[in-house]
N, C-alpha and C positions, 0 to 999 in steps of 0.2 A: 515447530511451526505455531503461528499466534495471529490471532485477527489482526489487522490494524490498527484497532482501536485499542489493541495495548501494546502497543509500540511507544519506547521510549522516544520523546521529544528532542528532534536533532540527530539522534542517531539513523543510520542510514541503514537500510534493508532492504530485502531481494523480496519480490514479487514472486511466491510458488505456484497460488491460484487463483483463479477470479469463479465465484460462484455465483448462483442465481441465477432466473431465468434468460432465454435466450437474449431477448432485446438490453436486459442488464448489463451483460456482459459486454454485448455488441458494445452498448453506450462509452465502459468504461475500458473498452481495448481503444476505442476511439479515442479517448483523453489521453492513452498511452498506457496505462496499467495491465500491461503483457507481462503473460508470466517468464523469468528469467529479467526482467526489469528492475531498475532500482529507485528506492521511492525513499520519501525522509519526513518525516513530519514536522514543520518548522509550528505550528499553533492548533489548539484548542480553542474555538469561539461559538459560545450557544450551542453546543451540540453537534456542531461543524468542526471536521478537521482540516487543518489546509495543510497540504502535502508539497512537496516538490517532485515532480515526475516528468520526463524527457524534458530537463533543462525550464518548466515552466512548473508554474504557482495554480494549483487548484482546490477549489473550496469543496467537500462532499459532503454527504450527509454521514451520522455516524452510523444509521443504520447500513447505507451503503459500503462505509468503511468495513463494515463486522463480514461482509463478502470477500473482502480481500485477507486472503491467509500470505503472512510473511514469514522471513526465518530475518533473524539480524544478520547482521555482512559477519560481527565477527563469529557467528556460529559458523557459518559458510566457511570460514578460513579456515577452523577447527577441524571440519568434517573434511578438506583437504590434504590436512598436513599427515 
């Protein structure tokens, strides 16, 4: 598991956990960033990452990014087989 913010660009991963205070969280289950979710990071800009999550384009902060713990999709595969 690995914050967001070092998630490989384009590569697609699974949402484990959203942390941070309550209202945080709330905000960013609302954007869709539920855990068991899959999320992609398509750009880096000024410190913003924009992600792809349920089918749509969202721009975060990175600070907000480093709340979100991911695992890659192909780790996921590994730990099934």
């Amino acid at each position: 598991m690995m914050p967001l913010t070092l998630a490989v660009i384009g590569e697609e991963n699974m949402i484990r956990k959203v942390s941070g205070k309550p209202e945080v969280r709330a905000h960013l289950e609302n954007l869709g960033f539920v855990s068991g979710g899959s999320i992609t990071v398509v750009s880096t800009m000024g410190g913003n990452l924009i992600v792809n999550v349920k089918d749509s384009r969202v721009a975060i902060s990175r600070e907000m990014a480093g709340k979100i713990m991911v695992q890659a999709s192909t780790e996921n595969q590994e730990e099934t087989v």
